[in-house]
DRENPA-870241 format. One record per atom (N, C-alpha, C): z, x, y. Coordinates in steps of 0.2 Angstrom, whole numbers, plus 2048, in hexadecimal, padded with zeros to 3 digits. Each point is the difference from the previous one (the first is absolute). Layout:
# DRENPA-870241
ZXY/...
This chain:
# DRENPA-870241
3BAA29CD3/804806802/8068017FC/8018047FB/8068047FE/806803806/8057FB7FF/807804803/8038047FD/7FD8027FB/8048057FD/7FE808802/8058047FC/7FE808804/805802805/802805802/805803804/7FA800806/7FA803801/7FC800805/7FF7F9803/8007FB7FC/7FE7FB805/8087FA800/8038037FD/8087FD804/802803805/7FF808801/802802806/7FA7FD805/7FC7FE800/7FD7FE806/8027F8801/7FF7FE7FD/8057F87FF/805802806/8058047FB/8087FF803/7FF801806/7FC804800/7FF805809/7FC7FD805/7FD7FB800/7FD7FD803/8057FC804/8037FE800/8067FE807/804803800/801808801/8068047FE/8087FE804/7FC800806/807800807/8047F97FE/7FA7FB7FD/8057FA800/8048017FA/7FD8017F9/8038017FB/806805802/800805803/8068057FE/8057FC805/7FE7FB806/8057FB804/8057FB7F9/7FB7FF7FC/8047FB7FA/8018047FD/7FF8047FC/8038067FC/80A801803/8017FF809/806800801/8027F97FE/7FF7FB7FF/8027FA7FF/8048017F9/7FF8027FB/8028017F7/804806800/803802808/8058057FF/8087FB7FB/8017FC801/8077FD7F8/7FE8037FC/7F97FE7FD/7FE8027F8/8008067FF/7FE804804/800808801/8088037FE/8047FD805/8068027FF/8047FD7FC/7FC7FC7FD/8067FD7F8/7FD8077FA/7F7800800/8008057FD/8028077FE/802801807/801808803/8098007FC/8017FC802/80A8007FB/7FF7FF7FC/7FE7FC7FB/7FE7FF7F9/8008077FD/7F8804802/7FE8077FE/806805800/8057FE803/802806802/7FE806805/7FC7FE805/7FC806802/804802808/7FF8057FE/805804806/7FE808802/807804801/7FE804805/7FE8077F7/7F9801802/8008047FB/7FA7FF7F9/8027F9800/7FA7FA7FD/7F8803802/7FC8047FB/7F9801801/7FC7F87FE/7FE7FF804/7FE7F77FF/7F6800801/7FE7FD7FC/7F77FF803/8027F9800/7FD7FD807/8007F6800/7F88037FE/7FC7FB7FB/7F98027FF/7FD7F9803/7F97FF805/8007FB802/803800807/804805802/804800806/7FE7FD808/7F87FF7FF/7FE7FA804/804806809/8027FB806/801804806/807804800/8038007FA/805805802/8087FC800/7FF7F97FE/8077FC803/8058067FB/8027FD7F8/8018047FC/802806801/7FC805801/801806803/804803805/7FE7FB805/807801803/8077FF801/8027FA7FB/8057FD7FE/8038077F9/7FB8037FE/8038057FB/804804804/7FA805803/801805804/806801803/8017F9803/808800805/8057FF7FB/8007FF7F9/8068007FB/8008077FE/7FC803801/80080A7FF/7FA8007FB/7FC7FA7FD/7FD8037F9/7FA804802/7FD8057FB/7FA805803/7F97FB7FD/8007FB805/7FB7FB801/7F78037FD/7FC7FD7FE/7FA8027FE/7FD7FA800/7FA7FF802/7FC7F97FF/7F7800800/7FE7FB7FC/7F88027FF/7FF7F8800/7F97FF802/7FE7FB803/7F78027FF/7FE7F8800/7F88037FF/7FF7FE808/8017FE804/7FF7FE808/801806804/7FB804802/800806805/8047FC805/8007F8803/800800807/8087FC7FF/8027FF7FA/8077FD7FE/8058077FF/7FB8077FF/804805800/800805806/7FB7FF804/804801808/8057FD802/7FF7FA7FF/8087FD803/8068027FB/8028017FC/8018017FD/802808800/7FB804804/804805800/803800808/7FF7FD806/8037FD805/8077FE800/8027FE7F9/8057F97FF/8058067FC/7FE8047FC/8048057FC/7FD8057FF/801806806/7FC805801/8048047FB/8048007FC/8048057FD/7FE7FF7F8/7FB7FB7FF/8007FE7FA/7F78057FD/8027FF7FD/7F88087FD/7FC7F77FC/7F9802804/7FC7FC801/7F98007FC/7FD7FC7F9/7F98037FF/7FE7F77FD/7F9801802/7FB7FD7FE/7FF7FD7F9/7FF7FC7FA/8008027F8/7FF7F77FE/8018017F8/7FD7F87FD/8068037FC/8037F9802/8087FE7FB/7FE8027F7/7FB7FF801/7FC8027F7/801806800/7FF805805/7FE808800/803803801/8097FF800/801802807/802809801/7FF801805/7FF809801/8068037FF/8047FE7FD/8078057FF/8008027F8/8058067FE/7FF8037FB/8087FB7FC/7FF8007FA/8057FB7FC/807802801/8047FB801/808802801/800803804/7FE7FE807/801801808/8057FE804/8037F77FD/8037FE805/8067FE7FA/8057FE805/8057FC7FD/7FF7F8801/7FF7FE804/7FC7F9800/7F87FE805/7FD7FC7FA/7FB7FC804/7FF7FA800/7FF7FF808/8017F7801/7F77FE802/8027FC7FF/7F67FD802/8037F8802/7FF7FF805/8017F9805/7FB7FB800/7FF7FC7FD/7FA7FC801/7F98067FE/8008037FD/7FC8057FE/7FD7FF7FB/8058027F8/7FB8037FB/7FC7FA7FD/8007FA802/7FB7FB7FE/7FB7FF801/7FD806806/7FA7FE801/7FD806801/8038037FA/7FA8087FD/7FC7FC7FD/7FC8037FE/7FA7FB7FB/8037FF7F8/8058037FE/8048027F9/8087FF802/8067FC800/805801803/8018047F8/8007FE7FC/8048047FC/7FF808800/7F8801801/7FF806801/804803808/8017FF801/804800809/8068027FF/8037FB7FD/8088017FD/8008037FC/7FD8037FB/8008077FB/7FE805803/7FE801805/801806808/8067FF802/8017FB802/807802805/8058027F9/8007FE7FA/8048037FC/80180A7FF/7F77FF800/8028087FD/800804806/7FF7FF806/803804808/8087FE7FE/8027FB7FF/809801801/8028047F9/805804802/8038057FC/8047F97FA/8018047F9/8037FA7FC/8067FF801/8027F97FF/8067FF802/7FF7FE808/7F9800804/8017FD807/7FE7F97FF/7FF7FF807/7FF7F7800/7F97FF802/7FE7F97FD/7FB7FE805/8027F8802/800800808/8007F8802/7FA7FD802/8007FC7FD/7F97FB802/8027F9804/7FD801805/8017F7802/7F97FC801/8017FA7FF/7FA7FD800/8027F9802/7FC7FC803/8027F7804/8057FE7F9/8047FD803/8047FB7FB/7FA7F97FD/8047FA7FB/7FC7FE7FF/7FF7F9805/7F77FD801/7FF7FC806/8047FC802/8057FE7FA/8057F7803/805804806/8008077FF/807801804/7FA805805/7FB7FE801/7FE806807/7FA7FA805/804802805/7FD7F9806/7F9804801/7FE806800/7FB804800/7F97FD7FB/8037FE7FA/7FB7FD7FA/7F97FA804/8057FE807/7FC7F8802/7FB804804/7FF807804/7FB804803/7FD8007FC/8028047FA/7FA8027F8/7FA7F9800/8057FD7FE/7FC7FA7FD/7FC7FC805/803802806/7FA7FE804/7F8806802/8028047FF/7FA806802/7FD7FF7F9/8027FF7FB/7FB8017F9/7FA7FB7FF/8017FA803/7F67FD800/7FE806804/7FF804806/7FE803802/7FD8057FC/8038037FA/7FE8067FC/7FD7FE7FB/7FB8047FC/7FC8007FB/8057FF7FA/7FE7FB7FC/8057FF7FA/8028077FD/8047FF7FD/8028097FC/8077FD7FA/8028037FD/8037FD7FA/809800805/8037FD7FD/8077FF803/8038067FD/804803805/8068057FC/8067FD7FE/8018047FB/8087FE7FC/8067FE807/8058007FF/8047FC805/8048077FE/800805804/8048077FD/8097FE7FF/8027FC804/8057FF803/8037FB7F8/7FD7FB7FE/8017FD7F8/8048057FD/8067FB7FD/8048037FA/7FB8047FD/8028047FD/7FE8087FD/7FA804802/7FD7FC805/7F8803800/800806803/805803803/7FF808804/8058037FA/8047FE7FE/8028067FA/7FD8017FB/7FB7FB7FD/7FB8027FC/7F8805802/8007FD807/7FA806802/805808801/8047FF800/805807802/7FE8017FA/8057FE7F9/7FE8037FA/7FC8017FF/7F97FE7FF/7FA802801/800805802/803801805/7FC807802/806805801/8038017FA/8068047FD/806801806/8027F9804/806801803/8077FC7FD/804803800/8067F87FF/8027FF805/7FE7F8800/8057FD806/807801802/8037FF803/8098027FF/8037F8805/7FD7FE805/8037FB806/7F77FD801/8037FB7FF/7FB7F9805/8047FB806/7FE7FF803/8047FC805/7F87FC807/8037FE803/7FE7FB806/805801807/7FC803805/801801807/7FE7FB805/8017FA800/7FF7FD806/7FE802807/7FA7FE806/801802804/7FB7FC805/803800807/7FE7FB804/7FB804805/7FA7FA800/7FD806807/7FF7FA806/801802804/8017FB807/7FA805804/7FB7FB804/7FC802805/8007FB806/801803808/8037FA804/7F97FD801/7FB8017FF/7F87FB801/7FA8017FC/7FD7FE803/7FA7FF7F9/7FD806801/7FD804805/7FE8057FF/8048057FD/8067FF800/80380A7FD/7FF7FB7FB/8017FA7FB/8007FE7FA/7F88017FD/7FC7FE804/7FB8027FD/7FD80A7FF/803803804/7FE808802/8038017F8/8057FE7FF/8068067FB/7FC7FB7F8/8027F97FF/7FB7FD7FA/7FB8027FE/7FB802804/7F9801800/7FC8087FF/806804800/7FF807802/8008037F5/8027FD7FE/8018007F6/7F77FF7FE/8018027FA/7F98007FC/7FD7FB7FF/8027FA7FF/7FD7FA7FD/7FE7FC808/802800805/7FE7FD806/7FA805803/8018057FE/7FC805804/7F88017FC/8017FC7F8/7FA7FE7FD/7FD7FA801/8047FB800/7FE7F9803/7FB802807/805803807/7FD800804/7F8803800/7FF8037FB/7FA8057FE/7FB7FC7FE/8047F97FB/7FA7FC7FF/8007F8804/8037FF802/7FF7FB802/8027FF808/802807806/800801805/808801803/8017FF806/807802801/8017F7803/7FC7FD803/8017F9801/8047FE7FB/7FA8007FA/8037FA7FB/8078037FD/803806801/8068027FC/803801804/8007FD809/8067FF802/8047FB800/7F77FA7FF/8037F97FF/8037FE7F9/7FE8047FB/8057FF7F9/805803801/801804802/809803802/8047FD804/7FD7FC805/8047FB803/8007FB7FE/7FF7FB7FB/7FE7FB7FC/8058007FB/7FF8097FE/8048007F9/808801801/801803805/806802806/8047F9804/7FB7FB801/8037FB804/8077FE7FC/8017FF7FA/8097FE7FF/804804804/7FE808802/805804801/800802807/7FD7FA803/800803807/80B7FD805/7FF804804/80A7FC801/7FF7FC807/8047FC803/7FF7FC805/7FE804807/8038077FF/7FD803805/7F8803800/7FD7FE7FA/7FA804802/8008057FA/8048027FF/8008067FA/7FF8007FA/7FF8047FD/8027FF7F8/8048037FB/8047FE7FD/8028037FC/7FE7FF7F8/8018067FB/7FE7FD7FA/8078067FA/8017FD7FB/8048027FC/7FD8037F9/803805800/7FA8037F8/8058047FB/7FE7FE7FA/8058047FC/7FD8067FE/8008057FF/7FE8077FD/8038047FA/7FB7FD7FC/8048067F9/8008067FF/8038047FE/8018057FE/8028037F8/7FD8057FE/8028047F8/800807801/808805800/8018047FF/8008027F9/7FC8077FE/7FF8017FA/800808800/8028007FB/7FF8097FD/7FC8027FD/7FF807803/7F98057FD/8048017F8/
């Protein structure tokens, strides 16, 4: 089975929407380091592409900007339009996206453009919709030594069909280089740290598990076997009271159309 494609990532991502767009509020720091970095404020025409439940969105909206978001998850973009009813809402593939060139003054994608089937082709979209001279922010995982998150990966992966390794987006130069490729200049790189704390194992497995790569495992290998790799992979971070916390770094690249 190919993950690739806008149609079968929005099914992906939308298959545990309620929990995802529950963790989607968890990664509000990194939202709002991006949201001041951009610039983005009252007046700010913005598309988040990828916009998944709408967090994003309405972190804009409430700083004034004329928010827009496109998502391939019909049921990531209910909520989403629930979460930021103010924001103009459409369905689309980060490769294709529906808007006409030089639309916006910045476009962010959050954990996004890397899993269009072409990131390059993706990021040379969100180029030609931002007007010249706008921006495009890109965040992606930081790299594995610094994300407590990496020991789930690595334990769901016997679970999945082998597939080739992706690049480590987050590595010295490997996101400004795919930018150039796909005719942006970088302008700012940086690293956002952020803590996600669950008081028990069930919200820790609800919000973990509700992301693409758990939701494919459980597909092949069942929901047993992937809650017991998530808690196995998880056990260093569980806290005296029963909970867990885990610490992840998150990179970012601000780049110009």
């Amino acid at each position: 089975m190919t993950t690739r494609g806008a149609h079968v990532q929005g099914e992906i991502w939308g298959a545990k929407a309620r929990d995802w767009a529950q963790h989607e509020l968890e990664t509000l720091p990194i939202k709002e380091e991006l949201l001041r970095l951009l610039g983005i404020g009252a007046g700010t025409r913005l598309l988040d592409a990828g916009c998944g439940a709408g967090t994003f969105l309405r972190l804009a909206v409430d700083h004034g900007a004329d928010a827009h978001g496109v998502d391939a998850s019909d049921a990531l973009l209910a909520i989403a339009a629930e979460r930021a009813p103010e924001a103009a809402l459409q369905v689309g593939d980060l490769e294709q996206l529906p808007y006409d060139d030089d639309e916006f003054d910045v476009v962010t994608g959050f954990n996004a453009f890397q899993f269009a089937g072409d990131m390059v082709v993706a990021l040379r979209e969100a180029g030609r919709v931002a007007r010249p001279g706008g921006l495009v922010g890109i965040q992606v995982w930081g790299v594995p030594e610094r994300c407590d998150l990496a020991a789930l990966l690595g334990a769901l992966r016997p679970l999945l069909p082998q597939r080739p390794t992706p690049p480590v987006l987050a590595a010295p130069g490997v996101l400004e280089g795919i930018a150039r490729e796909a005719g942006l200049t970088p302008v700012r790189a940086g690293d956002v740290t952020c803590a996600f704390e669950w008081h028990d194992e069930d919200a820790m497995l609800r919000s973990t598990l509700s992301a693409s790569l758990p939701v494919l495992a459980e597909r092949a290998a069942g929901e047993a076997a992937v809650r017991r790799a998530a808690l196995h992979g998880l056990a260093p971070f569980r806290t005296p009271s029963g909970g867990y916390r885990v610490v992840n770094d998150w990179h970012y690249l601000i780049a110009a159309a």
